[in-house]
PDB file of N, CA, C and O in Angstrom:
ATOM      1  N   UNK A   1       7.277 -10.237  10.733  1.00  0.00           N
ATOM      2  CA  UNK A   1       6.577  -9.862   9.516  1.00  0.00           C
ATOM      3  C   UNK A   1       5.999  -8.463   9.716  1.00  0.00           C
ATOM      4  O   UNK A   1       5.220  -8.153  10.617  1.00  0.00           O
ATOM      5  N   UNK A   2       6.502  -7.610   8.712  1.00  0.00           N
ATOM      6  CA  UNK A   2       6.029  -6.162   8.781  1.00  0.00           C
ATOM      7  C   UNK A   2       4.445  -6.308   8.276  1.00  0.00           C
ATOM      8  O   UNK A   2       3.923  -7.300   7.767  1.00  0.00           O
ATOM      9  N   UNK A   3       3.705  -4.726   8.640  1.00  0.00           N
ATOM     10  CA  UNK A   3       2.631  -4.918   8.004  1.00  0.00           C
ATOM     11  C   UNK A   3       2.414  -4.931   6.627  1.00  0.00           C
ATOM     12  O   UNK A   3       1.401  -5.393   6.102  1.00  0.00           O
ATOM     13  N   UNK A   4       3.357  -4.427   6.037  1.00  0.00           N
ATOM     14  CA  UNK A   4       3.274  -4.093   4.725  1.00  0.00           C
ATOM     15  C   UNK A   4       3.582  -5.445   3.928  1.00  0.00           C
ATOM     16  O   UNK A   4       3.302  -5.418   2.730  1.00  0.00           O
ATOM     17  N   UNK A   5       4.083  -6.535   4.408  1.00  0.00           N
ATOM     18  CA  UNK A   5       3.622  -7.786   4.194  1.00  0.00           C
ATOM     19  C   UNK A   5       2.562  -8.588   3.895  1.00  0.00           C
ATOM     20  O   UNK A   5       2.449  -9.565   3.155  1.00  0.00           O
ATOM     21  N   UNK A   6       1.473  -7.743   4.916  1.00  0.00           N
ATOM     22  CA  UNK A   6       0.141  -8.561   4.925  1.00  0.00           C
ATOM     23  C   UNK A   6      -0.510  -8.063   3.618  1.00  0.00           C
ATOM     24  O   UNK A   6      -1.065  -8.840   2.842  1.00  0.00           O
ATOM     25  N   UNK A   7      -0.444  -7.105   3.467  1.00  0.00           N
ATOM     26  CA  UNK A   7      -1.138  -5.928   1.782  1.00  0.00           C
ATOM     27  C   UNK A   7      -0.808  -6.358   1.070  1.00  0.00           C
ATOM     28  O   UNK A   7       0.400  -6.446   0.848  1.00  0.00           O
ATOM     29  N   UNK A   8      -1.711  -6.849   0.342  1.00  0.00           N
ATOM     30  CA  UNK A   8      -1.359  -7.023  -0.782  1.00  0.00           C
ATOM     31  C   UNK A   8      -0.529  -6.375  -1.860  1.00  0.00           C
ATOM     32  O   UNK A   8      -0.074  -5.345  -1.362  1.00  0.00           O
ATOM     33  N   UNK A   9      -0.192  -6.479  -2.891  1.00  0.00           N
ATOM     34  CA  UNK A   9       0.313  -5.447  -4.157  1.00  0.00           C
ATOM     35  C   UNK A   9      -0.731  -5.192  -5.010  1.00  0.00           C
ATOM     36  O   UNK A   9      -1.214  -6.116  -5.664  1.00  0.00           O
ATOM     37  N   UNK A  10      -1.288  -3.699  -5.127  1.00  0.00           N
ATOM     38  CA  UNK A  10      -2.022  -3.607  -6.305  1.00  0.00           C
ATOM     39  C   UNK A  10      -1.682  -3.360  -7.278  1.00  0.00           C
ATOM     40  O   UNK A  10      -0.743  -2.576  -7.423  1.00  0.00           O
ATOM     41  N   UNK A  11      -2.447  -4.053  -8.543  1.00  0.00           N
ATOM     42  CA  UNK A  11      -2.030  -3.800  -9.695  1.00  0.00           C
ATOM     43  C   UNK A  11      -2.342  -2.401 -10.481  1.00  0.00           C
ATOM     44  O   UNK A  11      -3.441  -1.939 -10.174  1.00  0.00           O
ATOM     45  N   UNK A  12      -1.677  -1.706 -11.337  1.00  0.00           N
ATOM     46  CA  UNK A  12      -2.576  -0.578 -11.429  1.00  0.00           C
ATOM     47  C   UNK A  12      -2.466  -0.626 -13.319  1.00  0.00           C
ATOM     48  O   UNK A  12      -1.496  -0.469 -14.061  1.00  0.00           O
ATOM     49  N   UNK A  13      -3.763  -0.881 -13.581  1.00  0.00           N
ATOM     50  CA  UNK A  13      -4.059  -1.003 -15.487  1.00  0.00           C
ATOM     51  C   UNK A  13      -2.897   0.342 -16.384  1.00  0.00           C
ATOM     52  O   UNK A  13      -2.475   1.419 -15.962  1.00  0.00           O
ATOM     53  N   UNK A  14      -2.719  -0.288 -17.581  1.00  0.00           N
ATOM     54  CA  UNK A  14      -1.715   0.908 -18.380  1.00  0.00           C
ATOM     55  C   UNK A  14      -2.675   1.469 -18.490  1.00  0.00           C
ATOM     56  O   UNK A  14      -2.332   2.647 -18.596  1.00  0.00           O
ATOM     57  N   UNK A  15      -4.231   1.379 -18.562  1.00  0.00           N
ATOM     58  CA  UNK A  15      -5.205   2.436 -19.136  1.00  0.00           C
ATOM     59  C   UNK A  15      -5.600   3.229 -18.053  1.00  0.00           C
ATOM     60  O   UNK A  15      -6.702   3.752 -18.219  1.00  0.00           O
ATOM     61  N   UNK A  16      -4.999   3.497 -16.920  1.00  0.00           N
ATOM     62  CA  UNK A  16      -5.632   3.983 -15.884  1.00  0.00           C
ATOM     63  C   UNK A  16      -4.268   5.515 -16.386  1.00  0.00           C
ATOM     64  O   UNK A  16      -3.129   5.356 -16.825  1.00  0.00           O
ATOM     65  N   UNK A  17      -5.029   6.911 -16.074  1.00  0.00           N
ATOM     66  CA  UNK A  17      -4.365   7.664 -16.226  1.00  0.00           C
ATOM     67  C   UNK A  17      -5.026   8.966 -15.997  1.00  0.00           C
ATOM     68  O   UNK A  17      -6.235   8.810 -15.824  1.00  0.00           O
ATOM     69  N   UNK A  18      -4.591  10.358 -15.930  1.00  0.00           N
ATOM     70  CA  UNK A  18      -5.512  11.519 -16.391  1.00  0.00           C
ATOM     71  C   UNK A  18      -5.645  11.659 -17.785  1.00  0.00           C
ATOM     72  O   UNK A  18      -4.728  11.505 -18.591  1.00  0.00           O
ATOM     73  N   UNK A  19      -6.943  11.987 -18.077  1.00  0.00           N
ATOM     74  CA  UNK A  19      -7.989  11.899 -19.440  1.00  0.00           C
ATOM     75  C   UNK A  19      -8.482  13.870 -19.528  1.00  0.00           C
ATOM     76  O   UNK A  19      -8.407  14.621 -18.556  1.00  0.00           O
ATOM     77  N   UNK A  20      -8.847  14.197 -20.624  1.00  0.00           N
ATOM     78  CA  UNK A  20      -9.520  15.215 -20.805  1.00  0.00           C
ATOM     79  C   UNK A  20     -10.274  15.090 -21.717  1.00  0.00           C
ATOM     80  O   UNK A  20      -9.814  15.007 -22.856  1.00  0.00           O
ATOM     81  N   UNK A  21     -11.856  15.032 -21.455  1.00  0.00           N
ATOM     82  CA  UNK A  21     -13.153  14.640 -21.475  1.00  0.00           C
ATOM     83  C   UNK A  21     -13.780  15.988 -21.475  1.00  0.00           C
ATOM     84  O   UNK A  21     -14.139  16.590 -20.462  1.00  0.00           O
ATOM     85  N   UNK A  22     -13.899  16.493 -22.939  1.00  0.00           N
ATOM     86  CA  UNK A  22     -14.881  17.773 -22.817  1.00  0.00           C
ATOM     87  C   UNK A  22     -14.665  18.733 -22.848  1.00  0.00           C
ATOM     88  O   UNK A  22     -15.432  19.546 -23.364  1.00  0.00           O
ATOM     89  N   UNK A  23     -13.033  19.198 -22.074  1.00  0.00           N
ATOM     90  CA  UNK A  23     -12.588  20.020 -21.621  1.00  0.00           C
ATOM     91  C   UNK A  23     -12.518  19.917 -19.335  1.00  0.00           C
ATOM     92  O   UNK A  23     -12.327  20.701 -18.405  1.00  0.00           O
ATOM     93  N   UNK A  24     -12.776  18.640 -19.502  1.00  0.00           N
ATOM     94  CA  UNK A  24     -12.928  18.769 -17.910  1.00  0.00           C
ATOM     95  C   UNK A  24     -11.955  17.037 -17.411  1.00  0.00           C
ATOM     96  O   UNK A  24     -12.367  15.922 -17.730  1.00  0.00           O
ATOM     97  N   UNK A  25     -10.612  17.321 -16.568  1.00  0.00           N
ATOM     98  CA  UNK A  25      -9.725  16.606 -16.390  1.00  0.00           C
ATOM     99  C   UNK A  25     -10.506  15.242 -15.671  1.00  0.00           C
ATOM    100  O   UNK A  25     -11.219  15.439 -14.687  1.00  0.00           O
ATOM    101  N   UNK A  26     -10.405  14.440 -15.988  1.00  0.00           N
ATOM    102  CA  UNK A  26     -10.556  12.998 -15.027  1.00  0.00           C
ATOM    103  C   UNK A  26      -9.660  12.660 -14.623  1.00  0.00           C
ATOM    104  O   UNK A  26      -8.660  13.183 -15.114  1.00  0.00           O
ATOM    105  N   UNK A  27      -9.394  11.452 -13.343  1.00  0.00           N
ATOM    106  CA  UNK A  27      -8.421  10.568 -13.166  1.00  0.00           C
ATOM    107  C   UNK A  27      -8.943   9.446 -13.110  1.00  0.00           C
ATOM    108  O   UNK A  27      -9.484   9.232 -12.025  1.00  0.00           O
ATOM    109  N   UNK A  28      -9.028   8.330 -14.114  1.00  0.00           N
ATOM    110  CA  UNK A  28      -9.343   6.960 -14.321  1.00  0.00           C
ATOM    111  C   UNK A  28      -8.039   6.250 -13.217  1.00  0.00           C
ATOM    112  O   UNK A  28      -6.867   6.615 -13.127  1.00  0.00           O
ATOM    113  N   UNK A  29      -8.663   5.268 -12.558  1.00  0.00           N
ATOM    114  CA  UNK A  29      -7.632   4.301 -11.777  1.00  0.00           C
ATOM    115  C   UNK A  29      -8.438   3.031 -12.186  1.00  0.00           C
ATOM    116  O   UNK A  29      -9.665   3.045 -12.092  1.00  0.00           O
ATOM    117  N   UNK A  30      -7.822   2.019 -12.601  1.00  0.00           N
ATOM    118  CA  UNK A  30      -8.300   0.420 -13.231  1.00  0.00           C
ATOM    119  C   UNK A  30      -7.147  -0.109 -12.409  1.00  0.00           C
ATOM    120  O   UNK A  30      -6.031   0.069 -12.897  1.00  0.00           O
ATOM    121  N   UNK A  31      -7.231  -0.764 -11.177  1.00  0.00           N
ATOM    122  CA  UNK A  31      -6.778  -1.231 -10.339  1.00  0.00           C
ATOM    123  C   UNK A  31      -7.074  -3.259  -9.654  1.00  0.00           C
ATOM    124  O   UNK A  31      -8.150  -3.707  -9.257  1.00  0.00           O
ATOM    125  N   UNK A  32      -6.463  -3.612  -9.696  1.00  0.00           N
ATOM    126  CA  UNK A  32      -6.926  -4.744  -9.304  1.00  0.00           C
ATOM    127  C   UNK A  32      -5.754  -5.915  -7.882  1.00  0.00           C
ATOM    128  O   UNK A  32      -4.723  -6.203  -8.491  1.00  0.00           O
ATOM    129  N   UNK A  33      -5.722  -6.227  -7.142  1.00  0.00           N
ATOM    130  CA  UNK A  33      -5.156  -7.231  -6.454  1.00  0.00           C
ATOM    131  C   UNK A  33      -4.558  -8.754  -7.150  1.00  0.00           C
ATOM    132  O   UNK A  33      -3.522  -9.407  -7.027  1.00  0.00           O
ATOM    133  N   UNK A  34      -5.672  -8.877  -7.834  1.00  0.00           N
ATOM    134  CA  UNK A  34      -5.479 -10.394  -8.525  1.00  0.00           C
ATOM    135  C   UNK A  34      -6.441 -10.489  -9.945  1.00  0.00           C
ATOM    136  O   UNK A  34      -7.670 -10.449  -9.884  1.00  0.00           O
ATOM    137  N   UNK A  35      -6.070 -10.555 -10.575  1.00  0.00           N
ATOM    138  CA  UNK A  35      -6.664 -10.104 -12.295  1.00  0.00           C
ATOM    139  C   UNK A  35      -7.827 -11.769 -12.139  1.00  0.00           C
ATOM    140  O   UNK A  35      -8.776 -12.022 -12.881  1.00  0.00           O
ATOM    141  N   UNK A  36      -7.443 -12.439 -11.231  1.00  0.00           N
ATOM    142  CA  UNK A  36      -8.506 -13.607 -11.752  1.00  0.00           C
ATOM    143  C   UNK A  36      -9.807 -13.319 -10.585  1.00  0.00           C
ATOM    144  O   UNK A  36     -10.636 -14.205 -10.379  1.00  0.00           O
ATOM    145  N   UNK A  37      -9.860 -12.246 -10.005  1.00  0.00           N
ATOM    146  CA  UNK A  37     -10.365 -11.711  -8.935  1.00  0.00           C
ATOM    147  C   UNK A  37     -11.163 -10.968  -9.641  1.00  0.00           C
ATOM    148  O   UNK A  37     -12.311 -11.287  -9.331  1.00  0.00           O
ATOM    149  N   UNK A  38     -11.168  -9.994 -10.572  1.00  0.00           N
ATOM    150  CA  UNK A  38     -11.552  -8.556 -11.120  1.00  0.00           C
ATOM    151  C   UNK A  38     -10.876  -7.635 -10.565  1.00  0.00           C
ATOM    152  O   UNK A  38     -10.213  -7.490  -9.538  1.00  0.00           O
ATOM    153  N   UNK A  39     -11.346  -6.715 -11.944  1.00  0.00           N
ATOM    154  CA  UNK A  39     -10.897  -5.135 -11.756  1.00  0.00           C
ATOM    155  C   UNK A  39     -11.646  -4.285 -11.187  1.00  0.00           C
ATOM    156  O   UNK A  39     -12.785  -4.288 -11.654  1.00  0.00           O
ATOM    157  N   UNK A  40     -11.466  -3.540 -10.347  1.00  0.00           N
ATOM    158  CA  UNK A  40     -11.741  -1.895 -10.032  1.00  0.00           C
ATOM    159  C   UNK A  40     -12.228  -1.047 -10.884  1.00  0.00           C
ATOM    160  O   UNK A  40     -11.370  -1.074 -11.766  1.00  0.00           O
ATOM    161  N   UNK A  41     -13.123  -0.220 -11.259  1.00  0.00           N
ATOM    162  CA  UNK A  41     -13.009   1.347 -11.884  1.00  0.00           C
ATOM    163  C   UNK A  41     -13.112   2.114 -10.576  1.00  0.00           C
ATOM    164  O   UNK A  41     -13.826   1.836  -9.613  1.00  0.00           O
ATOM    165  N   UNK A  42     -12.082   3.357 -10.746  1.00  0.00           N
ATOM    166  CA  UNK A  42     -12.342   4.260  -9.987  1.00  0.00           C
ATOM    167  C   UNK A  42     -11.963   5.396 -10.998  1.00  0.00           C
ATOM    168  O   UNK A  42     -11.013   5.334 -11.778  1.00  0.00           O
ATOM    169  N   UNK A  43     -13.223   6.899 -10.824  1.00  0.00           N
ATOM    170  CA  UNK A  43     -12.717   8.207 -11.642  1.00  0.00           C
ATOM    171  C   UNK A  43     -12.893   8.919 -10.154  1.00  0.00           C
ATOM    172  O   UNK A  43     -13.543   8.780  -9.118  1.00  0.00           O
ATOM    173  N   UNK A  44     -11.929   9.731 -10.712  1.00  0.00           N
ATOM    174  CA  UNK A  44     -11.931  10.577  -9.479  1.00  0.00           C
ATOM    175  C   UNK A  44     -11.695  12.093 -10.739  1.00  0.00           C
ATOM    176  O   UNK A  44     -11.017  12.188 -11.762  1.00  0.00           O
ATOM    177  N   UNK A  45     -12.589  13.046 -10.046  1.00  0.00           N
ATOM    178  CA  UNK A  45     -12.847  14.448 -10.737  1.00  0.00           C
ATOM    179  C   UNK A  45     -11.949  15.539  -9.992  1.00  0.00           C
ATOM    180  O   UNK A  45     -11.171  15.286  -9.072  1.00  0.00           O
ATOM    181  N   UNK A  46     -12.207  16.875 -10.582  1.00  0.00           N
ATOM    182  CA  UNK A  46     -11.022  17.781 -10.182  1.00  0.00           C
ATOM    183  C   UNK A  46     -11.039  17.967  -8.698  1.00  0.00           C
ATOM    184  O   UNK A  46     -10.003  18.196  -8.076  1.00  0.00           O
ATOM    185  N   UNK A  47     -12.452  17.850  -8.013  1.00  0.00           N
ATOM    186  CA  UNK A  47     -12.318  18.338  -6.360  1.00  0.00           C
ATOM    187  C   UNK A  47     -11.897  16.945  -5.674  1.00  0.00           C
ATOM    188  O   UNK A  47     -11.991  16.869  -4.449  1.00  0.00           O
ATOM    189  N   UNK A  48     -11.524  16.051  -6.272  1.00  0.00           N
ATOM    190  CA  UNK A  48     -11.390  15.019  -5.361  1.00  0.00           C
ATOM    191  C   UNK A  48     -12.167  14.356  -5.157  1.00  0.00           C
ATOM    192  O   UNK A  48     -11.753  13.373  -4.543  1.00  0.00           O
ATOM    193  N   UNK A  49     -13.568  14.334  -5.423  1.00  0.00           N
ATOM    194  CA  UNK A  49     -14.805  13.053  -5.694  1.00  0.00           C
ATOM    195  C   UNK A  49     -14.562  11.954  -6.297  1.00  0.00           C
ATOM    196  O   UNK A  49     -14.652  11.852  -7.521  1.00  0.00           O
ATOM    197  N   UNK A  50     -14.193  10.901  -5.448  1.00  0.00           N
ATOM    198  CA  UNK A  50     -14.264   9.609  -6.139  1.00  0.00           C
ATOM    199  C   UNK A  50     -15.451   8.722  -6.695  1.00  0.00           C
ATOM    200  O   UNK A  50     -16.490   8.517  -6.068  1.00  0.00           O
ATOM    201  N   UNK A  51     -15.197   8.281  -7.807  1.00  0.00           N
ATOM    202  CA  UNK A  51     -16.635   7.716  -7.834  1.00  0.00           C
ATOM    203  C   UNK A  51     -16.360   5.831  -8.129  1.00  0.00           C
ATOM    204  O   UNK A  51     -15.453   5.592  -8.926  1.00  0.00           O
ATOM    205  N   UNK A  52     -16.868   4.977  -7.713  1.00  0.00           N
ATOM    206  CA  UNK A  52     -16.004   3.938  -7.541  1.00  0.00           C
ATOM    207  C   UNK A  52     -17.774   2.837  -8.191  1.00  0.00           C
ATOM    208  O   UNK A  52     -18.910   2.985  -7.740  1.00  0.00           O
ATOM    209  N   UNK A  53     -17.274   1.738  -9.439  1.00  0.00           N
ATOM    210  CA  UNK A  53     -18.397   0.963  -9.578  1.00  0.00           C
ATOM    211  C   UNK A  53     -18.349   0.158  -8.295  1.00  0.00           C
ATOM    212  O   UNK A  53     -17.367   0.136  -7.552  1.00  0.00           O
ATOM    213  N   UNK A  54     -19.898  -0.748  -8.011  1.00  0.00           N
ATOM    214  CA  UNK A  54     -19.480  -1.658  -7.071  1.00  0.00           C
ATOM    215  C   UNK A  54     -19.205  -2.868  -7.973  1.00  0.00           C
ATOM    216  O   UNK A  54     -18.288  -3.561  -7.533  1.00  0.00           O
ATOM    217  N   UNK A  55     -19.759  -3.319  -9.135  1.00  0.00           N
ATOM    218  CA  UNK A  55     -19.138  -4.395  -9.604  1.00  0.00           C
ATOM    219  C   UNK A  55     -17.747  -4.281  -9.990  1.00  0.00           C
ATOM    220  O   UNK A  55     -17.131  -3.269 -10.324  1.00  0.00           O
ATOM    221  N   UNK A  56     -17.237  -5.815  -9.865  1.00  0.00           N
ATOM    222  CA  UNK A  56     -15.856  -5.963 -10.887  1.00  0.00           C
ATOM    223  C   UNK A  56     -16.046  -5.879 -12.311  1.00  0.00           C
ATOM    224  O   UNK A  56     -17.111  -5.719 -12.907  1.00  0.00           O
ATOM    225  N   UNK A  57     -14.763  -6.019 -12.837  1.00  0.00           N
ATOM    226  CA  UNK A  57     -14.935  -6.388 -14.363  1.00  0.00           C
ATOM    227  C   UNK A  57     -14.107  -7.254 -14.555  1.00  0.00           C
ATOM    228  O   UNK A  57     -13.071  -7.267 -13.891  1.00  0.00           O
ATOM    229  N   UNK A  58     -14.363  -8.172 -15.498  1.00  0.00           N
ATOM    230  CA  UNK A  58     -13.168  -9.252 -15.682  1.00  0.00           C
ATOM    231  C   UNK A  58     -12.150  -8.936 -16.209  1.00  0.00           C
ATOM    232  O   UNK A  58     -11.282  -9.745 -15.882  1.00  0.00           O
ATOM    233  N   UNK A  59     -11.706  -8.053 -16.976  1.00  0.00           N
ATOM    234  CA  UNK A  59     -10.138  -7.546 -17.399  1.00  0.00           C
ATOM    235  C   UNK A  59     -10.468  -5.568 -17.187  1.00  0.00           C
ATOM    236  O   UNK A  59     -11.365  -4.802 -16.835  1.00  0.00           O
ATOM    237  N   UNK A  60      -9.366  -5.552 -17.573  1.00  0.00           N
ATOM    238  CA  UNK A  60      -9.101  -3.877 -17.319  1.00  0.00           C
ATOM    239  C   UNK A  60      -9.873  -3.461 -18.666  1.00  0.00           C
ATOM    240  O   UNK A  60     -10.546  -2.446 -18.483  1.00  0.00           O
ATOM    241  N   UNK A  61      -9.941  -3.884 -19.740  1.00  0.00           N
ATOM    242  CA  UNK A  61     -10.271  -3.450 -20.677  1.00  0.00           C
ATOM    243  C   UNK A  61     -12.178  -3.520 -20.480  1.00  0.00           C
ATOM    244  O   UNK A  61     -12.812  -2.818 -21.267  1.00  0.00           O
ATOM    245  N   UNK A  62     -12.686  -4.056 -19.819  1.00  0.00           N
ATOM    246  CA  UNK A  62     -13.957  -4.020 -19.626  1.00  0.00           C
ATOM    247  C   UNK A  62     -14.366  -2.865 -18.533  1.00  0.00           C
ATOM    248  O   UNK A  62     -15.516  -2.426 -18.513  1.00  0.00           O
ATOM    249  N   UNK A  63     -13.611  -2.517 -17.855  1.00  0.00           N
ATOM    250  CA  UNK A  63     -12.994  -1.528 -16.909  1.00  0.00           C
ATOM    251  C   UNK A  63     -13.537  -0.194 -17.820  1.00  0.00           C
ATOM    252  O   UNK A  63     -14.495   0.578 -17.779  1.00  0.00           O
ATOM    253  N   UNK A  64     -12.122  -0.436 -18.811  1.00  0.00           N
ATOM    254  CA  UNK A  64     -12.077   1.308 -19.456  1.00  0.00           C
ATOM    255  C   UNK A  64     -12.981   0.989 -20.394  1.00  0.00           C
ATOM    256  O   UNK A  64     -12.716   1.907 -21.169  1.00  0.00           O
ATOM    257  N   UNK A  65     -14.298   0.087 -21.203  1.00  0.00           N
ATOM    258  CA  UNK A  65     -15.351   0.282 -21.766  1.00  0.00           C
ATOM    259  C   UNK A  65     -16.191   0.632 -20.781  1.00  0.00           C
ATOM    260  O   UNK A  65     -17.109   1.389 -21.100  1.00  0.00           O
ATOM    261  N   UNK A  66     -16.099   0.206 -19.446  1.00  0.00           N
ATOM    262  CA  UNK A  66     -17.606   1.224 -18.681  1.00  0.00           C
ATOM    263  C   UNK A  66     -17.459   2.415 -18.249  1.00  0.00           C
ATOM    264  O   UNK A  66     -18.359   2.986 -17.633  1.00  0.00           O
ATOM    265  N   UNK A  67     -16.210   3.008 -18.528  1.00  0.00           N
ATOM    266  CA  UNK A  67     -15.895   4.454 -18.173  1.00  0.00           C
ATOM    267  C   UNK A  67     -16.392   5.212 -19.647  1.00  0.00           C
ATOM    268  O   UNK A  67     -17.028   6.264 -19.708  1.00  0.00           O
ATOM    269  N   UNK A  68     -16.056   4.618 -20.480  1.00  0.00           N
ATOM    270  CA  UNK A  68     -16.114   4.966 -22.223  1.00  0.00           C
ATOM    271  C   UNK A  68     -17.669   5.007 -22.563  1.00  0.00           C
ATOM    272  O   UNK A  68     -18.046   5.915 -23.303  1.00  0.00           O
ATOM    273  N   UNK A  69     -18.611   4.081 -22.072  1.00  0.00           N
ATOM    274  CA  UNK A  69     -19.969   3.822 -21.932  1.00  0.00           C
ATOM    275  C   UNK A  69     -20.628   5.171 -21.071  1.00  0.00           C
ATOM    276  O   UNK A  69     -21.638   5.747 -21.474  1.00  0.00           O
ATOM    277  N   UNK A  70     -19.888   5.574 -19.825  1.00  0.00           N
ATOM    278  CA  UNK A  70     -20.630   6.372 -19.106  1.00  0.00           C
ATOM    279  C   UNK A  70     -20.507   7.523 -19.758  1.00  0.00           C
ATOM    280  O   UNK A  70     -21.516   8.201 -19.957  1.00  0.00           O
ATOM    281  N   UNK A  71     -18.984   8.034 -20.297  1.00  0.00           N
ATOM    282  CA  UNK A  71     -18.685   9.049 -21.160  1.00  0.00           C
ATOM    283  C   UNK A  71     -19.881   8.942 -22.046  1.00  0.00           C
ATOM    284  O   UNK A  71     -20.781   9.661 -21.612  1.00  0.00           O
ATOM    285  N   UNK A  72     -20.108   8.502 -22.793  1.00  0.00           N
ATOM    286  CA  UNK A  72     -20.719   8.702 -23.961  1.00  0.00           C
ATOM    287  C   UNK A  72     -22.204   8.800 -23.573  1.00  0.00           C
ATOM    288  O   UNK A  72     -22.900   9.645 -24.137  1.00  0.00           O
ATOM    289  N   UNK A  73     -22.612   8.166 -22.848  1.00  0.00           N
ATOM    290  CA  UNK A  73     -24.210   7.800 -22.170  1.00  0.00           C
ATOM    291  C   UNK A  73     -24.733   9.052 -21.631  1.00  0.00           C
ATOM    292  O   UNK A  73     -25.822   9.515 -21.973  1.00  0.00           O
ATOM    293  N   UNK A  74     -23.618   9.826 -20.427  1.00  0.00           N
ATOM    294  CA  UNK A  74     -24.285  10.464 -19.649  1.00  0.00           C
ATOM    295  C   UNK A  74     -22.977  11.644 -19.485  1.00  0.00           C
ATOM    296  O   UNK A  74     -23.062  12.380 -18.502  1.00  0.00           O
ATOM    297  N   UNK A  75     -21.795  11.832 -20.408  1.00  0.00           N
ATOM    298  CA  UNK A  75     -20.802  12.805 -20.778  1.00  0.00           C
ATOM    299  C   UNK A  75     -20.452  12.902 -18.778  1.00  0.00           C
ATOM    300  O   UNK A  75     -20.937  12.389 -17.770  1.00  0.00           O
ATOM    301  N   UNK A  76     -19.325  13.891 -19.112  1.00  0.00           N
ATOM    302  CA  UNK A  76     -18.069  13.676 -17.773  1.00  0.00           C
ATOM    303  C   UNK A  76     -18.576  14.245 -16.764  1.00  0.00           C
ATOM    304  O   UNK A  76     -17.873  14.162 -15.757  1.00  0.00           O
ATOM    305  N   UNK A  77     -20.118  15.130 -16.581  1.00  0.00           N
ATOM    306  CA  UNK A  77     -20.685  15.459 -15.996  1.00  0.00           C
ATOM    307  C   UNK A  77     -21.054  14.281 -14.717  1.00  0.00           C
ATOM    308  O   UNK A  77     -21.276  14.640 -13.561  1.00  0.00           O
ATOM    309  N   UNK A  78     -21.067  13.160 -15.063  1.00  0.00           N
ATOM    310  CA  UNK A  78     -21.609  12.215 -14.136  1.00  0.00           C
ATOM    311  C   UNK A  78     -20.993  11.716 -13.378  1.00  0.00           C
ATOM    312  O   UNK A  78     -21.482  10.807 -12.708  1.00  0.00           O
ATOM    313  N   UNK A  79     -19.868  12.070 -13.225  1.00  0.00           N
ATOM    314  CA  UNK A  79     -18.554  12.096 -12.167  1.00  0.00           C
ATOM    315  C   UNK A  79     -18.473  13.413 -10.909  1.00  0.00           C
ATOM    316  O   UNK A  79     -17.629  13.704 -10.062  1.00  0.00           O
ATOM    317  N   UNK A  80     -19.609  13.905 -11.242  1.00  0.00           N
ATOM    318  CA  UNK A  80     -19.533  15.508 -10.276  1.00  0.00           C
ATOM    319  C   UNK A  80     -20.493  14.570  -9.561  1.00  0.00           C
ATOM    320  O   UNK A  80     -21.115  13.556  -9.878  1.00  0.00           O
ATOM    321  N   UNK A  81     -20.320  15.575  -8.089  1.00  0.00           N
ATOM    322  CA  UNK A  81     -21.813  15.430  -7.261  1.00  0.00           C
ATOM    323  C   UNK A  81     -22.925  16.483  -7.554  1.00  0.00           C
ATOM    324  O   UNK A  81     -22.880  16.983  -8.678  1.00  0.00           O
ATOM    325  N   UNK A  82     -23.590  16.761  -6.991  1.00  0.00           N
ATOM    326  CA  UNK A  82     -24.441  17.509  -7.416  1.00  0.00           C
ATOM    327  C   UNK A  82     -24.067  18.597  -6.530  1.00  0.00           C
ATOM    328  O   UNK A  82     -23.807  18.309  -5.361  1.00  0.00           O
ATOM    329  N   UNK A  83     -23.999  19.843  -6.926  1.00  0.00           N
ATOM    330  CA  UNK A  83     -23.677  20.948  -6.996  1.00  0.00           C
ATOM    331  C   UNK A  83     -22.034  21.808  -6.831  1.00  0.00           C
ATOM    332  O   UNK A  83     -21.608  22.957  -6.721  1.00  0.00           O
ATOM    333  N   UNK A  84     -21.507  20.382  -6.901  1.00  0.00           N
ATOM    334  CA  UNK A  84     -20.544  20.811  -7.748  1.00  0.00           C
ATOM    335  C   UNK A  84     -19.909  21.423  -8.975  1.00  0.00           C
ATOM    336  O   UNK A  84     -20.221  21.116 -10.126  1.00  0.00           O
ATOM    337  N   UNK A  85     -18.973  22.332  -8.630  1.00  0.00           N
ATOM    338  CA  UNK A  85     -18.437  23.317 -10.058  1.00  0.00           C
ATOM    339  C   UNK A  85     -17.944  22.681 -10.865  1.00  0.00           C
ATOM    340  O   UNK A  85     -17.067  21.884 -10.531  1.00  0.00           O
ATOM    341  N   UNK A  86     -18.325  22.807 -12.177  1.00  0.00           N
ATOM    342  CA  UNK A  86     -17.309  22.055 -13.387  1.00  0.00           C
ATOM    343  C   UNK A  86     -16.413  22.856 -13.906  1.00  0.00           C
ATOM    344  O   UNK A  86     -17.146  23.757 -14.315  1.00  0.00           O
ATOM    345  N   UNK A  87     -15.469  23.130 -14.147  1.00  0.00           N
ATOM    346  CA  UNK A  87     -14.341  24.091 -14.739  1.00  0.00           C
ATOM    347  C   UNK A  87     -13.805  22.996 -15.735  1.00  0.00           C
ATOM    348  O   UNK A  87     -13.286  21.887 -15.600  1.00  0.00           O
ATOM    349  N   UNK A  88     -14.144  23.762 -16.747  1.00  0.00           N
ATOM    350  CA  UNK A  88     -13.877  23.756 -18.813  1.00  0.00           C
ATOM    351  C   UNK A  88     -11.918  23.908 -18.830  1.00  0.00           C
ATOM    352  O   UNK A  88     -11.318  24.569 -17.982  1.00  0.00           O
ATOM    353  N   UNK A  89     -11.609  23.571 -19.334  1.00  0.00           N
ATOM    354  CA  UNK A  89     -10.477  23.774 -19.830  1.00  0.00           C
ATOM    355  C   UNK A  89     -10.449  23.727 -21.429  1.00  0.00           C
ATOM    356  O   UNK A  89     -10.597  22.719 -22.121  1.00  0.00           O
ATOM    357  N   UNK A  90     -10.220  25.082 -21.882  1.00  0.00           N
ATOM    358  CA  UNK A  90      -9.965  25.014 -23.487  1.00  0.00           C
ATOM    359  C   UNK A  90      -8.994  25.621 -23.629  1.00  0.00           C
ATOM    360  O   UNK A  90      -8.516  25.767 -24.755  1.00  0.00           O
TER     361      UNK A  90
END
């Protein structure tokens, strides 16, 4: 038995994708192992900062409402670290 046996398969959500928010690129990943398990959010921003919830969500779609929630709550800014550059794209 190879290792790649033991790994699981992850699932990866149709809503997981690059987004443009503002003018500033995201990468949403809605990822999961076993959907009766929960989902993942992960955004990851232009330098490579991942930002990962620790809760699950029970479907992907509860997933991409807490990304949609943070958007709107606290805009795409809240995916940077702090003193990190934001670069606009218009």
């Amino acid at each position: 038995m190879s290792d790649s046996d033991d790994d699981p398969d992850m699932i990866l959500s149709k809503l997981s994708g690059s987004y443009m928010v503002d003018g500033i690129r995201l990468e949403v990943n809605i990822l999961c192992v076993d959907p009766d398990q929960g989902w993942a959010l992960e955004i990851v921003n232009e330098h490579g900062t991942s930002t990962t919830r620790d809760e699950s969500f029970a479907s992907e779609q509860d997933a991409w409402d807490e990304f949609i929630g943070t958007i709107e709550a606290e805009g795409p800014e809240a995916f940077f670290d702090e003193g990190e550059s934001i670069n606009r794209l218009h």
